[in-house]
GUDRENZA-255795 format. One record per residue (C-alpha): residue number from 1; residue in one letter; x, y, z. Coordinates in Angstrom, 3 decimals. Example, Ala and Ser with C-alpha at 12.3 -4.5 7.8 and 13.67 -1.06 7.14 Angstrom:
<sites>
+------+-------+----------+----------+----------+
! semi ! zator !       xx !       yy !       zz !
+------+-------+----------+----------+----------+
!    1 !     a !   12.300 !   -4.500 !    7.800 !
!    2 !     s !   13.670 !   -1.060 !    7.140 !
+------+-------+----------+----------+----------+
</sites>
This chain:
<sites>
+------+-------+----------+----------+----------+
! semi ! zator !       xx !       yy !       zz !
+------+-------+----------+----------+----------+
!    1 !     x !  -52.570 !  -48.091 !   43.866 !
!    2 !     x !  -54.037 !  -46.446 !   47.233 !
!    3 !     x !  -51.304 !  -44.647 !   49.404 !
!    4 !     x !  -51.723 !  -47.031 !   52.227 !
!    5 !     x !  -50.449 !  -49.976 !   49.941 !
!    6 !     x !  -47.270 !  -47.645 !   48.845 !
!    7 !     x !  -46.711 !  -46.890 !   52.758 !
!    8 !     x !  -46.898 !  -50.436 !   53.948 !
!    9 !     x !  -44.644 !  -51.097 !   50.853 !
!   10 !     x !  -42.199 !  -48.343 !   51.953 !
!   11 !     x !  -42.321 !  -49.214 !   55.854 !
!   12 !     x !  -41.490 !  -53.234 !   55.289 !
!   13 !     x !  -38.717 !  -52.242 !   52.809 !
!   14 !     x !  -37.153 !  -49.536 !   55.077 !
!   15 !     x !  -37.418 !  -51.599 !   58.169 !
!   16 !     x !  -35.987 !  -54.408 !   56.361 !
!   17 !     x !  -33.180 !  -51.941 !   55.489 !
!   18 !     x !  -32.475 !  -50.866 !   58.798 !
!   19 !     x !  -32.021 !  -54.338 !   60.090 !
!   20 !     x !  -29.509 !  -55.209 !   57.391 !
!   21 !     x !  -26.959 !  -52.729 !   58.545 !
!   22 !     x !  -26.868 !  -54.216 !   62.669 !
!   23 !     x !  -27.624 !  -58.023 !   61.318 !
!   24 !     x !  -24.284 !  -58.012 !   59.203 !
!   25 !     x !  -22.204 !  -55.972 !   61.780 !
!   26 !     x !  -23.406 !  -59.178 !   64.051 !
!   27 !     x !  -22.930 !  -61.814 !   61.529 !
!   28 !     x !  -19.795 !  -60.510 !   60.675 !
!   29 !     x !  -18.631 !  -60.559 !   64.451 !
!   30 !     x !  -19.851 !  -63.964 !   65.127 !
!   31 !     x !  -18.016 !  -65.161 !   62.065 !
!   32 !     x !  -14.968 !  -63.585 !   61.626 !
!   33 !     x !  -14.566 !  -62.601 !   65.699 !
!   34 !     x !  -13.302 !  -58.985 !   64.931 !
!   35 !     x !  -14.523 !  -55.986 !   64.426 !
!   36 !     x !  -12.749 !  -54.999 !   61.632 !
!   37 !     x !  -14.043 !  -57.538 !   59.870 !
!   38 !     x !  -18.042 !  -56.808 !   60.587 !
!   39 !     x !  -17.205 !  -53.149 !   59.926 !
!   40 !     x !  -16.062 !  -53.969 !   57.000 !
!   41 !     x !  -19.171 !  -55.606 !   55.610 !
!   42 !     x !  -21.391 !  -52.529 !   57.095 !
!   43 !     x !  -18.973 !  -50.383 !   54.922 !
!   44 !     x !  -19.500 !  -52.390 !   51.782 !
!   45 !     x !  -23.057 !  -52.668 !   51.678 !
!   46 !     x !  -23.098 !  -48.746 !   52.494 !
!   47 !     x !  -20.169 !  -47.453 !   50.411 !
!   48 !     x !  -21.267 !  -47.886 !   46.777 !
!   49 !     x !  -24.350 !  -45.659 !   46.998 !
!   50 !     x !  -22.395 !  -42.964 !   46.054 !
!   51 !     x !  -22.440 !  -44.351 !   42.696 !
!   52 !     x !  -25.814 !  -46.324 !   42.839 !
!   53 !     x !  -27.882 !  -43.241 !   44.393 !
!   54 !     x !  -27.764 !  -40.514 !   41.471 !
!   55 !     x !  -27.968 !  -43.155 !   38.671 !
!   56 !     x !  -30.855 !  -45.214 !   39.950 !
!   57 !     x !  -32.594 !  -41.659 !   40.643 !
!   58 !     x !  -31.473 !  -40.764 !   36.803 !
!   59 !     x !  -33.057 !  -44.415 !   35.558 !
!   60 !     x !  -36.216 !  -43.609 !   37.144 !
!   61 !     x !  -36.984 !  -40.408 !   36.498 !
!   62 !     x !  -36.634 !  -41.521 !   32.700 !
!   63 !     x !  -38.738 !  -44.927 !   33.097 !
!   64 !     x !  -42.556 !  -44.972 !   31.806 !
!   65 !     x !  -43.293 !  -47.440 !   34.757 !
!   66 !     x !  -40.990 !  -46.605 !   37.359 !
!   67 !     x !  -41.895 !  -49.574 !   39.850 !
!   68 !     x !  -40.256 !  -51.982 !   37.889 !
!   69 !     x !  -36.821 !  -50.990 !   37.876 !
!   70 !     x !  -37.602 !  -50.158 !   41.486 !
!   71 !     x !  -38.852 !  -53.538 !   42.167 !
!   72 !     x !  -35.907 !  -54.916 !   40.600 !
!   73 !     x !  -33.580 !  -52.907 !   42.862 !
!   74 !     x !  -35.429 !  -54.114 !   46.455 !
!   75 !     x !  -35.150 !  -57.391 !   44.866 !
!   76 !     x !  -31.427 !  -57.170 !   43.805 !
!   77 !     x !  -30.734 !  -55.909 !   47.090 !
!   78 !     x !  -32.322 !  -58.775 !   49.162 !
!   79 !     x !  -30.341 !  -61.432 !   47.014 !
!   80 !     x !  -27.103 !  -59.704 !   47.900 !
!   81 !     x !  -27.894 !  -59.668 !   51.472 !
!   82 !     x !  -28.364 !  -63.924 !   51.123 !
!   83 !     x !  -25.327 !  -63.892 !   48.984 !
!   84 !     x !  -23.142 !  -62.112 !   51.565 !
!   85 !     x !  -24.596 !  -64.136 !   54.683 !
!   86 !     x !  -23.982 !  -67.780 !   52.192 !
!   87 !     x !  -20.427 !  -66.921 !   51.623 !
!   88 !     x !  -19.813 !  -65.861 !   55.583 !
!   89 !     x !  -16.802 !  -68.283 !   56.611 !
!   90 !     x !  -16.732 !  -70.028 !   53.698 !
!   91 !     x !  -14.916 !  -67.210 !   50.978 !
!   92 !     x !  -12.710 !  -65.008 !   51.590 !
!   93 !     x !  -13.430 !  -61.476 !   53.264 !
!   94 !     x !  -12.601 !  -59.191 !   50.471 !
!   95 !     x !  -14.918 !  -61.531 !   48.548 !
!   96 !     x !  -17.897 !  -61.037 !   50.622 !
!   97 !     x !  -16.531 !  -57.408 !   50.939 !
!   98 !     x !  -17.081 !  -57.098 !   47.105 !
!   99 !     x !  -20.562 !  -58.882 !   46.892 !
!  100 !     x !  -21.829 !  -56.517 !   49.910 !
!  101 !     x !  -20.556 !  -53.390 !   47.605 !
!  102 !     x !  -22.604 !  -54.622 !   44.261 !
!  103 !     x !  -25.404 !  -55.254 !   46.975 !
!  104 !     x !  -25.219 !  -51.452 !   48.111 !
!  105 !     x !  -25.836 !  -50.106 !   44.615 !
!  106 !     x !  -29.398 !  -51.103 !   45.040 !
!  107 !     x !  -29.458 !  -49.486 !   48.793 !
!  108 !     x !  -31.019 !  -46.167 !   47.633 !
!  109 !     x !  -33.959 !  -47.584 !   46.188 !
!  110 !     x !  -35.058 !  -47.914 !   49.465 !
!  111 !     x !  -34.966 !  -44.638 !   50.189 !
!  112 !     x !  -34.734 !  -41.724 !   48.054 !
!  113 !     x !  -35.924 !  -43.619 !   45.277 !
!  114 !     x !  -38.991 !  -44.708 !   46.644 !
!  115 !     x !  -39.933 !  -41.311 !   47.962 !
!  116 !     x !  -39.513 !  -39.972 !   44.578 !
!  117 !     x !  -42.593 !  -42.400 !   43.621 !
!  118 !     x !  -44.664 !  -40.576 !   46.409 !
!  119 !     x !  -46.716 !  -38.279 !   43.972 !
!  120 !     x !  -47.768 !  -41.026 !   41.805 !
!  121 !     x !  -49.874 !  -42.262 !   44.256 !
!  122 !     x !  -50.965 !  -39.574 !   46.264 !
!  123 !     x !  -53.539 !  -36.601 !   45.002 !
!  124 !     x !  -51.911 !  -33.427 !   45.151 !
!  125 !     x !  -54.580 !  -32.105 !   48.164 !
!  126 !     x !  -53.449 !  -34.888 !   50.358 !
!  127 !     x !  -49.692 !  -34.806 !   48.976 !
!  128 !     x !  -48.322 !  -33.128 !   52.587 !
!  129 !     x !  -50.310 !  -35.459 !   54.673 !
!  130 !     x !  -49.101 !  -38.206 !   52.636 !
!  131 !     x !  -45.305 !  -36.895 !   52.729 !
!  132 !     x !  -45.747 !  -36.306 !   56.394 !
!  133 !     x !  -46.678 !  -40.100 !   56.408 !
!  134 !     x !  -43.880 !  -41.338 !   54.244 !
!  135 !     x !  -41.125 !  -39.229 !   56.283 !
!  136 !     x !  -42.720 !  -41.340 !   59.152 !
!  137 !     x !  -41.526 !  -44.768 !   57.950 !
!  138 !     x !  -38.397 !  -43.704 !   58.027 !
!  139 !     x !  -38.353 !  -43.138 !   61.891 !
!  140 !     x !  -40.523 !  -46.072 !   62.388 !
!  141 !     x !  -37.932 !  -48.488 !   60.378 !
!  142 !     x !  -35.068 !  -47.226 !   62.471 !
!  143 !     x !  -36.322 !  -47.774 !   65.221 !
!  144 !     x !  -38.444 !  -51.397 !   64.481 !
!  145 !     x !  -35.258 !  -52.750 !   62.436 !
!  146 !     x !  -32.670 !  -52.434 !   64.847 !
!  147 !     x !  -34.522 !  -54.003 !   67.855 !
!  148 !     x !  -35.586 !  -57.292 !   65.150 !
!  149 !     x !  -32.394 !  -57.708 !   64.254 !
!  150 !     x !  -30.920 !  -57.280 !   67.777 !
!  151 !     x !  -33.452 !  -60.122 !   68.832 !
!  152 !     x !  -33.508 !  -62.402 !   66.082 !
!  153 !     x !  -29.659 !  -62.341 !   66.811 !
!  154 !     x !  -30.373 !  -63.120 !   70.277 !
!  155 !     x !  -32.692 !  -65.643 !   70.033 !
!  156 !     x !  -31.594 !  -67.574 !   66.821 !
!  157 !     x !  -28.522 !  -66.052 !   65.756 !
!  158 !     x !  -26.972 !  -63.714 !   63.826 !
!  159 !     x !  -27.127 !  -65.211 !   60.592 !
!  160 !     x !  -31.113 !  -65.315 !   60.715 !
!  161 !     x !  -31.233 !  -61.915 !   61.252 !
!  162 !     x !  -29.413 !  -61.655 !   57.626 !
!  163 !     x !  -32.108 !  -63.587 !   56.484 !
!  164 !     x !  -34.845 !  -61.828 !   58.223 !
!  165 !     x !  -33.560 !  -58.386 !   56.837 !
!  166 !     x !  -33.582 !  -59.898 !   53.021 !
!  167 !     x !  -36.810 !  -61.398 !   53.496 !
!  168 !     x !  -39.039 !  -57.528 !   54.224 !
!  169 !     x !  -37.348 !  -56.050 !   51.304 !
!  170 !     x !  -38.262 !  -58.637 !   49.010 !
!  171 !     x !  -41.464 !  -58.906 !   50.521 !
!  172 !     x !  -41.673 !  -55.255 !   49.627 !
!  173 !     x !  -41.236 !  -55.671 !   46.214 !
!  174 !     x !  -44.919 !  -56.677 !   44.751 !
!  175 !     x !  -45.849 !  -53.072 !   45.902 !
!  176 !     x !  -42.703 !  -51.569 !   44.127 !
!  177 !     x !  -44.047 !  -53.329 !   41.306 !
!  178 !     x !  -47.707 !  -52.195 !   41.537 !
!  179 !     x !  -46.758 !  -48.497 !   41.721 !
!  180 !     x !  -48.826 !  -46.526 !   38.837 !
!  181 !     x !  -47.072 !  -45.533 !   35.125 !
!  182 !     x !  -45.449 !  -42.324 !   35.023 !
!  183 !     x !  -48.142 !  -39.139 !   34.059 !
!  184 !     x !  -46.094 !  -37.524 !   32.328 !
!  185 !     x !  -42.328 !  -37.402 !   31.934 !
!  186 !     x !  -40.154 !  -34.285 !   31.988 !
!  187 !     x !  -36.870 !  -33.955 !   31.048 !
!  188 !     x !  -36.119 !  -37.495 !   28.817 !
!  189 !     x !  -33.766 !  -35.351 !   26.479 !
!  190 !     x !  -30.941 !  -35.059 !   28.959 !
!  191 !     x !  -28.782 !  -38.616 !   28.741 !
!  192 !     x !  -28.751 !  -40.064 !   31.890 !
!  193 !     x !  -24.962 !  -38.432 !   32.199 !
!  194 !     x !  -26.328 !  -35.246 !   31.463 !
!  195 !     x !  -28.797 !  -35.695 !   34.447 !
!  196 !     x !  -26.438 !  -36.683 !   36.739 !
!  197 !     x !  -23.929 !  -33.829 !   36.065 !
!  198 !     x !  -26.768 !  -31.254 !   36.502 !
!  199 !     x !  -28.282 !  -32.686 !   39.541 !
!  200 !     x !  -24.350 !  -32.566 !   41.292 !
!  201 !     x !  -23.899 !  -28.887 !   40.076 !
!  202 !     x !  -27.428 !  -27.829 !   41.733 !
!  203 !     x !  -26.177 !  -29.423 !   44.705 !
!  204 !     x !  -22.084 !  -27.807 !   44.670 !
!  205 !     x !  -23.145 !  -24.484 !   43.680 !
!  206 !     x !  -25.730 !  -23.464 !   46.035 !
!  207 !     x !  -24.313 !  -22.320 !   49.290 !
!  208 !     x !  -26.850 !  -22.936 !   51.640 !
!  209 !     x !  -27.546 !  -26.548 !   50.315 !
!  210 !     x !  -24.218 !  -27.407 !   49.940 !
!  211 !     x !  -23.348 !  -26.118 !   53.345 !
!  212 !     x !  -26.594 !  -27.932 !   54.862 !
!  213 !     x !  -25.150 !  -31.657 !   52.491 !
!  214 !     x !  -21.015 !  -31.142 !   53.906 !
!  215 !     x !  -23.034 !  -30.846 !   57.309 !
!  216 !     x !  -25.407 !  -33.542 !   57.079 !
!  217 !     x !  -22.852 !  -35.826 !   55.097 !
!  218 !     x !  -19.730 !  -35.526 !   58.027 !
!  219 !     x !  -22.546 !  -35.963 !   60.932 !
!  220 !     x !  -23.104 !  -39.113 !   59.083 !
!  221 !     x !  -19.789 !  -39.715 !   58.594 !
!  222 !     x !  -19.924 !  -39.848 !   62.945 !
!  223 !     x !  -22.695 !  -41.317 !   63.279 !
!  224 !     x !  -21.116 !  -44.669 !   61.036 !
!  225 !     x !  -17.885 !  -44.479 !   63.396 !
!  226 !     x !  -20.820 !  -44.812 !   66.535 !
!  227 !     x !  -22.759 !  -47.804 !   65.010 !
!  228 !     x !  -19.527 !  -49.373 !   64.280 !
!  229 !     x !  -18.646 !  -49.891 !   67.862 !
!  230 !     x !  -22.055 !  -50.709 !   68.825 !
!  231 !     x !  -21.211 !  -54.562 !   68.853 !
!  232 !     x !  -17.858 !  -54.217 !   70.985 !
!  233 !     x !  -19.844 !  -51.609 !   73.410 !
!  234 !     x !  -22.645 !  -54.266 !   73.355 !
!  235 !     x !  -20.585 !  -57.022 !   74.399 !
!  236 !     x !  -18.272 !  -54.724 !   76.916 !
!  237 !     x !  -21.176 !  -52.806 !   78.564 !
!  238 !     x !  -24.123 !  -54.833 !   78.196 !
!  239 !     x !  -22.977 !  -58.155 !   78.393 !
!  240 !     x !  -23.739 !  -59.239 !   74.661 !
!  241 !     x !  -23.104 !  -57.882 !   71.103 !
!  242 !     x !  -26.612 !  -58.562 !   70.201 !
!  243 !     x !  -27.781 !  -56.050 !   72.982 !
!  244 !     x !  -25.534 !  -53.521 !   71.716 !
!  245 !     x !  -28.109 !  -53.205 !   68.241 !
!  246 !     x !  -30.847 !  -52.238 !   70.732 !
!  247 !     x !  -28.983 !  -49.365 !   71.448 !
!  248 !     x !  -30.096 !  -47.645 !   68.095 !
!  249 !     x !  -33.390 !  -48.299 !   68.111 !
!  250 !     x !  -33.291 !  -46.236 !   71.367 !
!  251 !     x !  -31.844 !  -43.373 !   69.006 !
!  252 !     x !  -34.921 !  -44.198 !   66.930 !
!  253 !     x !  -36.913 !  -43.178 !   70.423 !
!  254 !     x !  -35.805 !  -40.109 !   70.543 !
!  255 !     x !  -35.779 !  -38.782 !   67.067 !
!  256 !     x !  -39.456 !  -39.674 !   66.819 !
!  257 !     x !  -39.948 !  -37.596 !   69.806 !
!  258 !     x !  -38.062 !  -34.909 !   69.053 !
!  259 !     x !  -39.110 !  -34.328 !   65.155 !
!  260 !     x !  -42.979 !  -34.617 !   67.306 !
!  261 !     x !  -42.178 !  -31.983 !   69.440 !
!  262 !     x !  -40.319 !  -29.712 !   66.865 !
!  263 !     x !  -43.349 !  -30.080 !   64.793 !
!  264 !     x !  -46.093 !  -28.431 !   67.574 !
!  265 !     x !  -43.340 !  -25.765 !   68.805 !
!  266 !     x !  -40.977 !  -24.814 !   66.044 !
!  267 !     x !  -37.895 !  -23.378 !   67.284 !
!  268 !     x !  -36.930 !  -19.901 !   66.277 !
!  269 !     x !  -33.864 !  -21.442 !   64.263 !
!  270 !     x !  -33.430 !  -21.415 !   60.262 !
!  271 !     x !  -33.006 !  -25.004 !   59.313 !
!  272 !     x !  -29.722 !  -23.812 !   58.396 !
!  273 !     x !  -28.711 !  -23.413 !   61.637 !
!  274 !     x !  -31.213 !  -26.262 !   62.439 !
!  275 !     x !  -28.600 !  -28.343 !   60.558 !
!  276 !     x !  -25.553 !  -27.367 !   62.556 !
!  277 !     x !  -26.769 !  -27.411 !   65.888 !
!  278 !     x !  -27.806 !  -31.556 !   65.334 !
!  279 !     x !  -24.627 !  -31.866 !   64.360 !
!  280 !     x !  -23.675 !  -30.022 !   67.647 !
!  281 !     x !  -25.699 !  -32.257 !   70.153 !
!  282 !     x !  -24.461 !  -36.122 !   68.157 !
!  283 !     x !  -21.308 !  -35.117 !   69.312 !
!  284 !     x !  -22.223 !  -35.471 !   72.857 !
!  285 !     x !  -23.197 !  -38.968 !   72.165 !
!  286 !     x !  -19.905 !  -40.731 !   72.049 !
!  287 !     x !  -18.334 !  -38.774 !   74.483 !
!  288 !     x !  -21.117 !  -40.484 !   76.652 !
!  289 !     x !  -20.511 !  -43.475 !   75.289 !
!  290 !     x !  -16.628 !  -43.233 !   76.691 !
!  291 !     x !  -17.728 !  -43.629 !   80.084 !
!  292 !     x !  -18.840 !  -47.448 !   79.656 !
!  293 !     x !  -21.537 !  -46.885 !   82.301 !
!  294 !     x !  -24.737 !  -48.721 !   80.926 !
!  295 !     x !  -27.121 !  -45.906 !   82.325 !
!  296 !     x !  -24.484 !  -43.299 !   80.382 !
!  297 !     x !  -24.319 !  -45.875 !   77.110 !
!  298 !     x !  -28.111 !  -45.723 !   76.411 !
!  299 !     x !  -28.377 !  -41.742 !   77.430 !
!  300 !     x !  -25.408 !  -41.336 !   74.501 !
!  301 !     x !  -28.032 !  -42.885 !   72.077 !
!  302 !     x !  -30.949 !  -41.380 !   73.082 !
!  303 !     x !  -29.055 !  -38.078 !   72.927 !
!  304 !     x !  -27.628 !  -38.972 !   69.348 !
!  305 !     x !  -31.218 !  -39.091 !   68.514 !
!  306 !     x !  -32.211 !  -35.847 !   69.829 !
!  307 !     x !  -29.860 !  -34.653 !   66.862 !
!  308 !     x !  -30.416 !  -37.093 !   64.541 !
!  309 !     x !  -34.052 !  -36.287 !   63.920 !
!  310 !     x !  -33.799 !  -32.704 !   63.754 !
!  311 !     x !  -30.791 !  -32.186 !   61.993 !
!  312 !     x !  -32.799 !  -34.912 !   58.748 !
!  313 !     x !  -36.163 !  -32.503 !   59.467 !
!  314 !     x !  -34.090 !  -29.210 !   58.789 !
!  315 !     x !  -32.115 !  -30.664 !   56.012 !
!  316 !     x !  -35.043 !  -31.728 !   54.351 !
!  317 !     x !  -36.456 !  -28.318 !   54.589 !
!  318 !     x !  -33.459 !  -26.951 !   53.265 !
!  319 !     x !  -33.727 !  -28.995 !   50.110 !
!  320 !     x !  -36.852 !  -28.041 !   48.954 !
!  321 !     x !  -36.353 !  -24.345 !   49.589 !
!  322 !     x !  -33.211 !  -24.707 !   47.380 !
!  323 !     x !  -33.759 !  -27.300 !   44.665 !
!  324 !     x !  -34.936 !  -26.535 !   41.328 !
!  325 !     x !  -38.128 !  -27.882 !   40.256 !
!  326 !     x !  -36.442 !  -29.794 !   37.625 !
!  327 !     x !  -34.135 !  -31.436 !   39.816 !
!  328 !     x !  -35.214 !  -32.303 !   42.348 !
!  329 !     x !  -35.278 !  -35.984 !   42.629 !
!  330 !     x !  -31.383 !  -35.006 !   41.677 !
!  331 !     x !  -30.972 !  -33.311 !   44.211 !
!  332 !     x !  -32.817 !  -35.608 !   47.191 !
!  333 !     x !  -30.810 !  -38.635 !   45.522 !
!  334 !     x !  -27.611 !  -37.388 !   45.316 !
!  335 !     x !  -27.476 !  -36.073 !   49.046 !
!  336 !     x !  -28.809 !  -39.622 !   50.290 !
!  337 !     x !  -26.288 !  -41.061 !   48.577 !
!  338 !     x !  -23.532 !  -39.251 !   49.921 !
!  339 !     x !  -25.181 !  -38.883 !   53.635 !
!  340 !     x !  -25.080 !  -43.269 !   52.793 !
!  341 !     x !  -21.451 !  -42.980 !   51.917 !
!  342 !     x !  -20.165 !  -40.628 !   54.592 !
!  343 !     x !  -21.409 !  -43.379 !   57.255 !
!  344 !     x !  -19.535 !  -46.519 !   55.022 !
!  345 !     x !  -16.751 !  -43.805 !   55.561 !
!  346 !     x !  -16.825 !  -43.702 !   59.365 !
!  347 !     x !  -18.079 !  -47.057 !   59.797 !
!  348 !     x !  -14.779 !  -48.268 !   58.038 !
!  349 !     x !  -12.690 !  -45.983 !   59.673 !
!  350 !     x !  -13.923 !  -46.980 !   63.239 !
!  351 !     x !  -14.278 !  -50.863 !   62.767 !
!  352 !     x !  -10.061 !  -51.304 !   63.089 !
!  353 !     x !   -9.595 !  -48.118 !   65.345 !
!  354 !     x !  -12.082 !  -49.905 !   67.550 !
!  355 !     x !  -10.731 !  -53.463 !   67.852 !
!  356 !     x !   -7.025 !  -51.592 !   68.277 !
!  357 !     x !   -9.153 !  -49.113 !   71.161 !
!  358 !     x !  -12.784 !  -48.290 !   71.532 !
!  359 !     x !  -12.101 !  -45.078 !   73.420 !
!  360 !     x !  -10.263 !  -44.177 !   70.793 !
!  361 !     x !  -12.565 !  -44.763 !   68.297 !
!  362 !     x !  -15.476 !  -42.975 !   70.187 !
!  363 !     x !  -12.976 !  -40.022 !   71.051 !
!  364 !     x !  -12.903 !  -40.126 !   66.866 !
!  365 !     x !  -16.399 !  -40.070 !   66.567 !
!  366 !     x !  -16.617 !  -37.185 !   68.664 !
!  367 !     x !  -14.014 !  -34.958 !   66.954 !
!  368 !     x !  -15.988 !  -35.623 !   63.656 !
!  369 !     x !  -19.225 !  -34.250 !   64.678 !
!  370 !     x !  -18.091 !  -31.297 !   65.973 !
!  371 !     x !  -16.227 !  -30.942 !   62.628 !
!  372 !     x !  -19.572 !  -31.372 !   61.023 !
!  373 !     x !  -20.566 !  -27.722 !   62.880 !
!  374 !     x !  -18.494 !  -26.040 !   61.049 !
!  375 !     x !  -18.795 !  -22.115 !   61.586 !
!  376 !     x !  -21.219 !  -21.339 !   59.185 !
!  377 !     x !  -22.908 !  -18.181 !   57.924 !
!  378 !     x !  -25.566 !  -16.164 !   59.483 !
!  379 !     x !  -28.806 !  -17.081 !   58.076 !
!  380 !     x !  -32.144 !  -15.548 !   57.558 !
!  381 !     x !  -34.902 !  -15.279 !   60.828 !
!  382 !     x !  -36.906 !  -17.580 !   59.015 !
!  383 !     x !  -38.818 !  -20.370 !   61.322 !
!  384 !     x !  -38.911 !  -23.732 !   60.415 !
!  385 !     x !  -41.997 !  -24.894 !   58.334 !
!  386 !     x !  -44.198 !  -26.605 !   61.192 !
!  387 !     x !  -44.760 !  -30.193 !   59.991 !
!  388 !     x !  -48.489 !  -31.811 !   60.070 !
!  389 !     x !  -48.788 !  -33.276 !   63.981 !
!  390 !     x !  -48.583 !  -36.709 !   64.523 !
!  391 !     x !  -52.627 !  -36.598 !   65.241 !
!  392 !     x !  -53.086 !  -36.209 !   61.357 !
!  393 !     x !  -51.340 !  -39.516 !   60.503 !
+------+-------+----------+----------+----------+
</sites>
């Protein structure tokens, strides 16, 4: 397999991902007419990968041909999504609830779990180039699968933007399959239990990474209470819900540009403190949002991005300073999956606060981030690592 054919893979999956999230918040609201309910099925599909993260990372990591059980994943994940959309309005909510939590299990193999695949299919002189690449699709996805399912919505409803969202991840799945059979595998001793255990003590018992994950985990933990009044704020500032899922895809904007610019001038921050000071700017962002001024609604995202990027950057860098060798994939999966559950946390949270009051849930969302700060220790006058520029890719 060439690295261009596990990119495209990687960038239809992930963008199909990032649609799923807005096209059942809207599905949900032009179904069940509350937010609560939509928020509810955002929280579902997002809340199980606490579970589904660390043991999918576990099963791969111990598989001789590690695309298959990935492929199997993006397409267990894509049937969900047509599951949950085919039982909208006609079963019951905690129903759909419960098929949009199996669904999530599968979530991180669109994320961590693909990464992991990364060296497979990459030489090891063009590895950083090729992570650099791969980091890449992330920001592209958030920012392409947002505004598609925002317009499908729009243009032919909310329930084809379900279907939209199902159809790149399956469509992603051929180059799942295709990815190359495992080198050479470390580690098949441990039981799968015994990896999980000892990729969740790597993460608890280092200071600095588990400072960096409580940090990165209650930012996300905002940033779900945020999304889930993006339909309501939508529909209230912009004169439709559908409009409202445009709004992240201009926090896509502005992570790309800031992760560009932090790459050519790195700022004379650890990514410890890197981490913090993210968290410190997405708190702005909702109080923004609180004025319901349309000008002030799309600055609040654009400055949400401005820590979003950043703050995933320095986190990233903090991982691989920290993590052992050996655990690695542990270590990445695991803190996806509980940055994935920490916004199902929020979004749940905010999806009743919001139909009771949206100021009050965005006066929520602020409190949280600047919870996520913390205080902190003083760390080292170490730069962070410059990244390869954006001319390389």
């Amino acid at each position: 397999m060439r690295t261009h054919t596990y990119l495209t893979g990687a960038l239809v999956a992930r963008t199909g991902d990032e649609a799923a999230g807005p096209a059942l918040l809207l599905a949900g609201f032009a179904v069940a007419g509350s937010t609560a309910g939509a928020s509810a099925l955002l929280a579902g599909l997002s809340l199980s990968a606490a579970l589904g993260g660390p043991v999918l990372g576990a099963l791969l990591d111990r598989a001789a041909r590690p695309g298959r059980p990935l492929a199997g994943a993006l397409v267990l994940y894509a049937g969900g999504l047509t599951l949950v959309l085919a039982g909208l309005g006609r079963l019951p909510l905690p129903v759909i609830v419960a098929t949009a939590l199996l669904t999530g299990l599968a979530g991180p193999a669109l994320s961590g779990g693909w990464s992991a695949q990364l060296p497979a299919v990459a030489p090891e002189d063009r590895l950083t180039r090729a992570n650099a690449l791969d980091t890449m699709t992330f920001g592209a996805a958030a920012l392409a699968g947002p505004a598609l399912a925002g317009g499908a919505a729009e243009v032919l409803g909310a329930p084809t933007a379900v279907v939209l969202a199902a159809a790149l991840v399956a469509a992603a799945a051929p180059a799942a399959w295709a990815l190359p059979a495992r080198a050479r595998t470390t580690g098949t001793s441990r039981s799968v239990l015994g990896a999980l255990a000892a990729g969740t003590r790597a993460v608890l018992r280092n200071r600095s990474l588990a400072r960096a994950t409580r940090t990165s985990v209650v930012s996300c933990v905002a940033q779900g209470m945020l999304t889930a009044c993006v339909p309501l704020l939508g529909e209230r500032v912009l004169g439709g819900a559908g409009r409202g899922a445009a709004l992240l895809s201009g926090a896509a904007v502005s992570a790309l540009a800031a992760n560009a610019l932090l790459a050519r001038f790195p700022p004379p921050l650890t990514p410890d403190a890197l981490v913090r000071a993210g968290a410190l700017v997405q708190a702005l962002a909702p109080a923004l949002a609180l004025t319901g001024r349309p000008a002030l609604l799309v600055a609040a995202f654009l400055v949400s991005g401005l820590g979003e990027g950043p703050q995933l950057t320095a986190l990233f860098a903090v991982r691989h300073r920290e993590a052992p060798e050996r655990l690695r994939g542990q270590v990445f999966t695991t803190g996806a999956s509980l940055k994935i559950t920490g916004f199902a946390v929020g979004a749940a949270a905010a999806g009743p606060l919001a139909a009771w009051s949206l100021p009050a849930a965005l006066t929520a969302a602020t409190a949280t981030a600047l919870l996520a700060v913390g205080r902190g220790e003083r760390a080292a006058r170490t730069p962070l690592p410059a990244r390869p520029g954006r001319r390389e890719a």
